[in-house]
N, C-alpha and C positions, 0 to 999 in steps of 0.2 A: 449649566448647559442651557444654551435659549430653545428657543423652539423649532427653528429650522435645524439644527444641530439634535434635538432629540429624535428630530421625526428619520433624521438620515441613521442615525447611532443606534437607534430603540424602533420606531414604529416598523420604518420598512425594511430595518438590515438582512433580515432572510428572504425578503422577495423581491430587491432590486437587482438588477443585475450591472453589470462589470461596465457596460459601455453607459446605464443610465446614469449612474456613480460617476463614473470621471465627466459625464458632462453638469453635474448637478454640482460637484466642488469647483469649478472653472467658474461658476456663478461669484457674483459678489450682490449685484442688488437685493434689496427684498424683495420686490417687485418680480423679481426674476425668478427667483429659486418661488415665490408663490404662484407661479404662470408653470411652473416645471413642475410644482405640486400637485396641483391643478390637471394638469395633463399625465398624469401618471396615474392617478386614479383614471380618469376619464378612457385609458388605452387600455385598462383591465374591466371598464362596464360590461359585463354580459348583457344588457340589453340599455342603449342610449337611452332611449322610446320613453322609460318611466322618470321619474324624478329621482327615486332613490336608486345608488349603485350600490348594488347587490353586494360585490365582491367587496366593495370598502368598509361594508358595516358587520358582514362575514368575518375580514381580518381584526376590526378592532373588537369583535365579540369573541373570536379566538385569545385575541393578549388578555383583556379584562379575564377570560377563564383560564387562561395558565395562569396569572399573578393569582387568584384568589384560591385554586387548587395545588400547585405546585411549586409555590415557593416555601424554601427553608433556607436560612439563611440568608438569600438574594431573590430578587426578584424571579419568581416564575419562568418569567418569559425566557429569563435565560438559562434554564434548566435545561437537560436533554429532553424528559418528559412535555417542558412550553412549546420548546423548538419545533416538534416533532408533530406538534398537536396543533399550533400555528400554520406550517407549513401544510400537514394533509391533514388535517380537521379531524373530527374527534373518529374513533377506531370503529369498527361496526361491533367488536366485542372485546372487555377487559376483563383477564383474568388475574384476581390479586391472590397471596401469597404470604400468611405472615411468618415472623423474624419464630425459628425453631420447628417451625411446620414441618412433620412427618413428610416427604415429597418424595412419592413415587416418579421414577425415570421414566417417561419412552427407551424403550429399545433401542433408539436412535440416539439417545445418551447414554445408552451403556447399561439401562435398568437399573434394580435394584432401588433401594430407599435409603436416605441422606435426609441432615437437618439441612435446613436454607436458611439462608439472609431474606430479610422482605423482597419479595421482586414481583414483578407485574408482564404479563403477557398479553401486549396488543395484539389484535388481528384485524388489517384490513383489508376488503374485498378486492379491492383493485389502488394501485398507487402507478399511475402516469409515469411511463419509462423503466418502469420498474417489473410487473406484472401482474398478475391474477393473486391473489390468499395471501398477502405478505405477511411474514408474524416477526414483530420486535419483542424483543426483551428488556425491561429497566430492571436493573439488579439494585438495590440499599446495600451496599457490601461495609459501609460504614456505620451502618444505625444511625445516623443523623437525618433521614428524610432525603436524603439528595440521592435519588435512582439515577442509576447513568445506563446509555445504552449500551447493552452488551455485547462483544462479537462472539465471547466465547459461552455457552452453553453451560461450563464448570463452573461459571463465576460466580454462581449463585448458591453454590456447592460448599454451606459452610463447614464441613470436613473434610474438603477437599484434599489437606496437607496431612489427615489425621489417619495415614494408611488403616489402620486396624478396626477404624468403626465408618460406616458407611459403605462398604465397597460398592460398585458396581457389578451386574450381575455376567458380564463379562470378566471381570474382574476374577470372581469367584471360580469362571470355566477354565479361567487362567489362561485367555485371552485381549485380546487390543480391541474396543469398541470403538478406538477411531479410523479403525480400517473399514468398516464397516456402516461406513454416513450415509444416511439418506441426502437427497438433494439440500436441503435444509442445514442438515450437519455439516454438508460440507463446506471448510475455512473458505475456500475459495468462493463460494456462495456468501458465506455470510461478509464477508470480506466486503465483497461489490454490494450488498444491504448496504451494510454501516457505512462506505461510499458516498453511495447515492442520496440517503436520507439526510444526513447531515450540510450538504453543500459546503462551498468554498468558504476561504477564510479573507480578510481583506488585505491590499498589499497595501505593503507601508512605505518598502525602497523606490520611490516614483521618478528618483531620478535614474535607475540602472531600468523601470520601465518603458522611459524616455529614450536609453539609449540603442532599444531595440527599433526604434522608427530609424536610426542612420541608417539601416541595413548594409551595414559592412562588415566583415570580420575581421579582428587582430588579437595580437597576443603580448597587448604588454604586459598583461599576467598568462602566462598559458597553464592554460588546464587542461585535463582528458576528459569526453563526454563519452558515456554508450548507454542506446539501448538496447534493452532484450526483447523479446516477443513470449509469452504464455497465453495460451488462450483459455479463454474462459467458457466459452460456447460456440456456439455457431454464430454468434453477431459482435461476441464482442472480446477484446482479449487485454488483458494488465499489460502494460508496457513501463520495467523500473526502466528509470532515466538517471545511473549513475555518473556524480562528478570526482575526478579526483584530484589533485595539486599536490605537488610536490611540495614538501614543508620548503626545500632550501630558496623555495622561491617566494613564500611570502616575510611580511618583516616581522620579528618579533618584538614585541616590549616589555619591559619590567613591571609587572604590577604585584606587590605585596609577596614579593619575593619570590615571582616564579614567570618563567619567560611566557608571553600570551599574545598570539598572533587571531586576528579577527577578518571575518570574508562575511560580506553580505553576499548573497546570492539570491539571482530572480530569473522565473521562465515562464514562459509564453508558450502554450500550442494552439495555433491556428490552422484555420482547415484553406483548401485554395482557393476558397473564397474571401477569405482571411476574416471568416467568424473565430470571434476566443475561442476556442474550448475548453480551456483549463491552465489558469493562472498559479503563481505561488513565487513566496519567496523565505528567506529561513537566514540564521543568523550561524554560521559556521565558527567555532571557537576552539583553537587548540594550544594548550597550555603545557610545558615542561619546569621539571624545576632545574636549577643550574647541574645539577648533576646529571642531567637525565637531557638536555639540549644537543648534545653534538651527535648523539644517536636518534635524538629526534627527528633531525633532519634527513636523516636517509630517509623517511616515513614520508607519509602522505595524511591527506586528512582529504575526507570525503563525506560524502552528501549524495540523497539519494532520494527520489521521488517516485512512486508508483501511480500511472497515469490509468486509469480505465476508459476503453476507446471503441471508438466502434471500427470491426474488422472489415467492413466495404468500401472505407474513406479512407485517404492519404491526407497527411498532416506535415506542419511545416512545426518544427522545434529552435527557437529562439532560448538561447540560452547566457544569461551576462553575469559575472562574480567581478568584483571589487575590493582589493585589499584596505581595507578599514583606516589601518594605522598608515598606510602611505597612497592611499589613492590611486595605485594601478588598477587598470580593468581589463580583463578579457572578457571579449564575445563570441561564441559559434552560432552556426545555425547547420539544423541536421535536417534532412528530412525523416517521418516516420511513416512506412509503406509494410502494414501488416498483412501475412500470407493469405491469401484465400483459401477457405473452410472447404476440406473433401472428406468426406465421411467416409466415404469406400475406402480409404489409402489411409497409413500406417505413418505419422505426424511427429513430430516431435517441438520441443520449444526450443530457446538460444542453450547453447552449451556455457555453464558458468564454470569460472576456475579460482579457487579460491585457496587462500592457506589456511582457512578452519570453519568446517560448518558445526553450527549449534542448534538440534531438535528439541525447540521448546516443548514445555509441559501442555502450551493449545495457545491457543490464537492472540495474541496480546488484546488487553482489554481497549489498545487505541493505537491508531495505527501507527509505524514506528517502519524504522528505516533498514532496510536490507531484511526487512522478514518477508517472504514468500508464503503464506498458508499459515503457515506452524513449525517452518526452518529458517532461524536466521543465516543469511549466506551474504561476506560484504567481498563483492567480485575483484578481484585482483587485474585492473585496466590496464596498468603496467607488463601483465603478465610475465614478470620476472621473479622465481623463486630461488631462495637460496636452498643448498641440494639436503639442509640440515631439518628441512620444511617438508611436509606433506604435500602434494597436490590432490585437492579436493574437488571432485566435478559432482555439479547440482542438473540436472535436466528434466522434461516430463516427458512423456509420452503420451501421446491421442492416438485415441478408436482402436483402442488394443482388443479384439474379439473376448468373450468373459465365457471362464467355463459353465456350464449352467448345473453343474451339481457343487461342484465348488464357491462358482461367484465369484470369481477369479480372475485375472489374466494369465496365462501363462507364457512366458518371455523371457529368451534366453539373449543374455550381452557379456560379449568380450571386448575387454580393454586393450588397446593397444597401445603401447609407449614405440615409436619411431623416430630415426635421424636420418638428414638425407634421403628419405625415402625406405628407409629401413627396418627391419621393424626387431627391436631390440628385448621386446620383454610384452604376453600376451596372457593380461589374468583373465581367465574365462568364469564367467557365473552361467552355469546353462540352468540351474533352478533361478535364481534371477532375487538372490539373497541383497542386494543391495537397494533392493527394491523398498521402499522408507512407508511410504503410503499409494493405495490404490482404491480404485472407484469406477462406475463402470462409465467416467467419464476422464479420466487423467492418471494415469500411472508415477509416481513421484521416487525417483531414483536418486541416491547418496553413495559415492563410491571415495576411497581415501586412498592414496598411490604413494609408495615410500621412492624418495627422489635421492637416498643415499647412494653414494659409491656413483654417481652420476656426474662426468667431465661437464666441464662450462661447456655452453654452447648451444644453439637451437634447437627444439625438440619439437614434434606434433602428436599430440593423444589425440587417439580414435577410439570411436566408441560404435559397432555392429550391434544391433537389435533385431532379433527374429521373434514374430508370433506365432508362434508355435499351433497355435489352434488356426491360423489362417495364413500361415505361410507368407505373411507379407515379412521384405527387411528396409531398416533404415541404415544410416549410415551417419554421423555425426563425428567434428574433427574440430580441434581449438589449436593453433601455435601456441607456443611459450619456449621463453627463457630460460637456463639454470647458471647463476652466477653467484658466487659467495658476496654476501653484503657485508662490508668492514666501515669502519667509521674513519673519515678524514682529518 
């Protein structure tokens, strides 16, 4: 690797950004990309005035201390610990943690005492866009030296899988301590952390990034795009951006005896200024064996993106896939226009519909596709179920009043199944038993609907919410299909 190549790959990779990058590979002189180097430090001097810039001798005293601290196996720098310690400098306090260590819980994990993996607890005072007291976690979950950052709180929990020794002191009450999170605990906090600290990844597919400057749309491959809305706080809300394709549309090929159809896919959101906000792209692969093909193709294959955004801005969503083995492409473009934040009023997020949710054990240790919090849920965009099929609806609720001896919500929803306007079958929960997780910032709802003995034909679930401590209601409603799926 020469030296212009190391400084883009290694020196500056977590602090250039997206538009410096594509104009710095466009380069071919030396001359050039050294007058671009050059000016790259020089746009970060905090003060011209002196000789030496601060910032440049700052970042390479950051890499020289993650490579001599934190490498095992590979360089440093590229640890979650270099990354971390690169980007916002060293922590204002480290707490370390060795491997079998006696480790009393906070409350806010559930108490009680557990052995541990090695892990380490940064705290920094302030981190820029982020806010006041951040606290990371590096867990060693391998004993090899390689701490990675944590989302989940357990992960450090080396008895985590060993029910009968370690409990938590929840546990013991014979209680749920994930209901029960402080700000910190909760997935959806820590979620937007691990976000935020880590940054963007690089794209690779530059020609499907190209083909969002035509700005047009078509469908010689057509796909389904949606997104949701959840929000996160008052400033800022998750927006997943699921894609889904119909198998029968893309091609399959034979590779080592099992059919394998391949989709690159890449997106864009920009604001209407048309600054990036957040880039990606991801290698889509779905593979059957010959026995398993002709039912494959009723199926779809999806993809899905979770965007953290800010709730006062409207954004523009570019979205392009490419069939790999035969060179079709579709393009959409969506806009994304999140609700405005009212505290006083009784809120909800998009209504998901799905044919199976799964409540993980806690927050996956990196982020992963169709999980919400600590439920995976992959949305049914088609919304077409067969009547052999559950229908499953995922939603949240905001500023639901909390009881103050309980610490509670209390929230009564009835389901409604309707045709034509009808309303054919109404399961009521007036304790509000479907209720999955609650916080005194997002209520998190799971409900499963038996679609047996159900004619083909168009259906709409409704979902009424009353808060019972404040008398507000919502009202929430999703269409869908029931039609038998048979193979051609």
């Amino acid at each position: 690797m020469d030296y212009f190549e190391k400084w883009l790959r290694e020196d500056a990779v977590y602090i250039i950004t997206d538009e410096e990058r594509a104009v710095y590979e466009k380069l071919v002189a030396e001359e050039e990309k050294e007058r671009f180097i050059e000016q790259f430090w020089s746009r970060r001097d905090p003060d011209p005035r002196t000789s030496e810039n601060e910032f440049k001798t700052e970042h390479y005293r950051r890499i020289a201390y993650a490579n001599e601290r934190f490498s095992s196996g590979y360089p440093g720098w590229k640890s979650d610990r270099g990354k971390i310690y690169i980007l916002h400098g060293p922590p204002a306090e480290i707490e370390s943690h060795s491997s079998g260590e006696n480790y009393h819980r906070p409350m806010t994990e559930g108490g009680g005492s557990t052995a541990v993996y090695p892990f380490e607890i940064w705290r920094y005072r302030h981190i820029e866009g982020l806010g006041n007291d951040i606290i990371l976690e590096f867990v060693d979950s391998t004993l090899s030296g390689q701490y990675r950052l944590a989302v989940n709180p357990d992960e450090k929990d080396a008895l985590l899988y060993s029910p009968a020794r370690g409990p938590t002191r929840w546990q013991e009450l014979g209680r749920n301590y994930r209901l029960m999170y402080s700000m910190r605990g909760d997935p959806f906090y820590r979620y937007k952390t691990y976000a935020f600290v880590q940054g963007a990844k690089e794209i690779k597919y530059d020609d499907l990034k190209r083909t969002v400057g035509v700005n047009i749309e078509f469908e010689d491959l057509p796909f389904q795009l949606r997104q949701d809305y959840f929000s996160l706080n008052a400033d800022e809300i998750l927006v997943p951006v699921t894609l889904q394709v119909d198998n029968r549309q893309l091609t399959f090929k034979l590779e080592n005896g099992r059919h394998v159809a391949r989709v690159a896919v890449y997106g864009v959101v920009t604001s209407l200024s048309n600054r990036v906000v957040a880039e990606f792209d991801h290698d889509l692969v779905t593979s059957f064996s010959p026995e398993q093909l002709q039912i494959g193709f009723l199926g779809t294959s999806s993809f899905q993106k979770i965007l953290l955004l800010q709730r006062r801005q409207r954004y523009k969503l570019d979205f392009v896939v490419k069939d790999l083995n035969e060179g079709r492409v579709g393009v959409q473009r969506k806009a994304i226009i999140p609700a405005p934040y009212k505290a006083e009023r009784l809120a909800a997020s998009s209504l998901l519909l799905s044919p199976g949710i799964q409540v993980l054990d806690g927050v996956p240790n990196r982020e992963e596709m169709f999980v919400i919090g600590d439920v995976k849920v992959l949305p049914n965009l088609r919304k077409t179920f067969d009547p052999r099929q559950s229908l499953c609806l995922y939603f949240q609720v905001y500023n639901a009043d909390i009881d103050q001896e309980t610490m509670k919500p209390h929230l009564s929803v009835a389901y409604q199944l309707l045709k034509n306007g009808e309303v054919l079958k109404v399961r009521p929960d007036p304790e509000g038993q479907s209720i999955q997780y609650s916080s005194d910032q997002r209520v998190v709802f799971i409900q499963s609907l038996s679609l047996a003995g159900l004619e083909s034909g168009d259906y709409r679930i409704g979902v009424e919410v009353e808060d019972r401590l404040s008398g507000n209601h919502l009202q929430l409603a999703e269409d869908f299909t029931v039609r038998p799926f048979r193979a051609e």
